[in-house]
C-alpha positions in Angstrom: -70.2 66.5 -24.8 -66.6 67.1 -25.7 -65.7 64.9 -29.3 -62.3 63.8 -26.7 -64.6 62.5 -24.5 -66.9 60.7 -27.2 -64.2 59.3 -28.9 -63.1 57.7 -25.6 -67.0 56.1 -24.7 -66.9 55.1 -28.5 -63.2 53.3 -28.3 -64.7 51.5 -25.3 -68.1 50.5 -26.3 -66.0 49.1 -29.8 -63.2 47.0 -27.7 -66.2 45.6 -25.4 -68.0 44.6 -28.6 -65.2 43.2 -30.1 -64.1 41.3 -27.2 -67.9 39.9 -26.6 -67.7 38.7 -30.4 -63.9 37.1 -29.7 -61.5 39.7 -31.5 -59.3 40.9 -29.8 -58.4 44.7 -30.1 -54.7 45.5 -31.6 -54.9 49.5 -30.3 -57.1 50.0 -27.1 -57.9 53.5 -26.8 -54.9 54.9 -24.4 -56.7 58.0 -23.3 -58.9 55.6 -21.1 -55.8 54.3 -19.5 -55.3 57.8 -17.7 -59.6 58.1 -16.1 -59.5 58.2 -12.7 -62.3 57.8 -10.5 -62.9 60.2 -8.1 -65.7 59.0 -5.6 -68.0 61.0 -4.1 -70.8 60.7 -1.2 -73.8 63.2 -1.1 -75.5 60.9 1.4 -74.9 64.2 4.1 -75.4 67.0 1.2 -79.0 67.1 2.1 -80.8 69.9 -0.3 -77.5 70.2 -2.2 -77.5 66.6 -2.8 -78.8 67.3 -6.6 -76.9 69.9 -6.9 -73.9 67.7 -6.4 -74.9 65.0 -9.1 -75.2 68.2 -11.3 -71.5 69.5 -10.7 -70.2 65.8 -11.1 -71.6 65.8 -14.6 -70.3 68.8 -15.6 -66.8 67.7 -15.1 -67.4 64.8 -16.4 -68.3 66.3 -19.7 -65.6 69.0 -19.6 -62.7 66.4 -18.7 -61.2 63.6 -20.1 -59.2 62.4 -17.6 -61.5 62.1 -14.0 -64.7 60.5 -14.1 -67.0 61.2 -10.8 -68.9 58.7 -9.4 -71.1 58.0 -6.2 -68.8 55.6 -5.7 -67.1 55.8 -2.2 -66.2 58.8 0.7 -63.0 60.2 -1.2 -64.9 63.2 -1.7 -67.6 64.3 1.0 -69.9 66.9 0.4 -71.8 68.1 3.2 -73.8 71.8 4.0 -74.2 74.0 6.9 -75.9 77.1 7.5 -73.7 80.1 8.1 -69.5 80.6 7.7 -69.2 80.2 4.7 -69.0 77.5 1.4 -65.6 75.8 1.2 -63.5 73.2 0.7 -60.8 70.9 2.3 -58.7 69.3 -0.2 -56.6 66.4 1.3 -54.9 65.1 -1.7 -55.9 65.4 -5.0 -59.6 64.0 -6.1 -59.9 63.6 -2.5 -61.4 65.7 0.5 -64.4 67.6 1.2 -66.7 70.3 0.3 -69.1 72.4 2.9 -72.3 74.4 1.1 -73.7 77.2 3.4 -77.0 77.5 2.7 -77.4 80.6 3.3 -75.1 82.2 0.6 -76.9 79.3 -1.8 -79.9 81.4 -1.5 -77.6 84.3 -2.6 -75.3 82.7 -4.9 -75.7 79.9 -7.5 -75.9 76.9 -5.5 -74.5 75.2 -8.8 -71.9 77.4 -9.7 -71.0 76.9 -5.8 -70.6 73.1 -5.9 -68.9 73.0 -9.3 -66.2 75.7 -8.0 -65.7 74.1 -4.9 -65.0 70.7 -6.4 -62.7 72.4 -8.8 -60.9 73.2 -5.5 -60.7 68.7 -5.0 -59.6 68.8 -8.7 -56.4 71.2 -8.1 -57.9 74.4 -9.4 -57.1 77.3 -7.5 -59.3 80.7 -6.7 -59.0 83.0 -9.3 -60.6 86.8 -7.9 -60.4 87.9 -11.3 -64.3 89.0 -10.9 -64.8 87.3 -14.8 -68.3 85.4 -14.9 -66.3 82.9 -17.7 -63.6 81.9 -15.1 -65.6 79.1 -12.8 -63.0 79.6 -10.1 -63.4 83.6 -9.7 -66.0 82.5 -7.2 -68.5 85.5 -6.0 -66.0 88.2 -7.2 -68.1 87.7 -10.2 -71.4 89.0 -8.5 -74.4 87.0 -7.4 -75.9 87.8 -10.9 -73.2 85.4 -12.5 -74.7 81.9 -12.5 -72.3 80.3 -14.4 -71.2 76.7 -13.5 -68.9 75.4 -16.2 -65.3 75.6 -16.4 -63.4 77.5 -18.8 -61.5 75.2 -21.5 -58.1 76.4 -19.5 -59.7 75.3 -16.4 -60.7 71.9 -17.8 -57.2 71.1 -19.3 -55.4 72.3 -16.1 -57.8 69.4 -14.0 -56.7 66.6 -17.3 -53.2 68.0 -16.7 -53.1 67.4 -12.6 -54.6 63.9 -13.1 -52.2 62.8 -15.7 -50.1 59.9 -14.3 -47.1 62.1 -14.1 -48.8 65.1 -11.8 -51.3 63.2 -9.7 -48.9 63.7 -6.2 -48.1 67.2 -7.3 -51.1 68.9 -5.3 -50.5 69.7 -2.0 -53.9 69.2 0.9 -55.1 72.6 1.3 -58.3 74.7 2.5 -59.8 77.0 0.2 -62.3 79.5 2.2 -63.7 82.9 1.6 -64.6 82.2 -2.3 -68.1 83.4 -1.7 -68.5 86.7 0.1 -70.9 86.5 3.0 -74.2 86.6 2.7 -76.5 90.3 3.1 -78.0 88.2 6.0 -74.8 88.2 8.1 -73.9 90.7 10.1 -70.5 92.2 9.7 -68.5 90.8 12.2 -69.0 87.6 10.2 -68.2 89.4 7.6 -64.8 91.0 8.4 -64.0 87.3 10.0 -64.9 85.8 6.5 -61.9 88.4 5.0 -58.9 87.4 7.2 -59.7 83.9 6.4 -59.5 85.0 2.7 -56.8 86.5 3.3 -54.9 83.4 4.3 -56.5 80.8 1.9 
């Protein structure tokens, strides 16, 4: 866990403990002030429903300024089988994310979830093909399992949910992240390109 992100949990647990003795707290910790909850439901992720929980908790320990909880439908994350992993971003901390299972069997289903949710937390694809970057998708290879945001990454999602930025991210629809899967013939293939092309 992040010392940022301790510090907050400790500043909270103090002023909770001091308020349940009677003190009252001069300084509350103002880096709490600016958490935002962003609510998800996995109650239609079926087999990725885990993997989900997982992702949430990463970017809960690599923020400081979202925390994700199964606490409403802001953020709906279902699966299919076939067409591709992607998400719909409608505003920001809001929208939904699609797993295809069948390029989970190719791909990290982990790395998958956590990138597409980066997509619901502002972060754009990055086709850089670097294993390190979370949102270079599967230009990094299906050997690259990595789930966890870079520290840039991180800071740019703290940034966006900042008071001043949070209407700054436009709704969009990320698709073509993941490259098919072997499984898919290539007409699905070439289709999954032009919608690359205009994600």
């Amino acid at each position: 866990m992040r010392k940022p992100k301790l510090s907050r949990i400790l500043a909270t647990l103090a002023a909770a403990t001091l308020a349940a003795l009677g003190a009252v707290a001069v300084n509350p910790a103002p880096a709490s002030a600016a958490v935002r909850n962003v609510c998800y439901n996995i109650s239609q992720a079926g087999p990725f429903a885990n993997t989900a929980v997982q992702a949430a908790a990463i970017w809960n320990n690599y923020t400081n300024n979202i925390n994700m909880a199964q606490c409403g439908s802001n953020l709906r994350i279902t699966y299919t089988y076939g067409g591709g992993s992607y998400a719909q971003r409608t505003s920001l901390g809001n929208g939904r994310v699609v797993i295809d299972y069948n390029q989970a069997q190719q791909y990290s289903a982990l790395r998958i979830m956590t990138h597409e949710i980066g997509h619901i937390l502002g972060l754009p694809d990055n086709y850089n093909g670097n294993c390190a970057i979370l949102m270079s998708g599967g230009s990094a290879g299906t050997s690259c399992t990595n789930p966890y945001p870079s520290s840039a990454e991180a800071s740019r999602v703290d940034s966006l949910f900042g008071f001043a930025a949070r209407s700054a991210t436009p709704a969009q629809v990320f698709t073509g992240s993941w490259p098919a899967a072997a499984t898919v013939g290539a007409q699905r293939l070439s289709h999954g390109r032009s919608r690359d092309a205009t994600a």
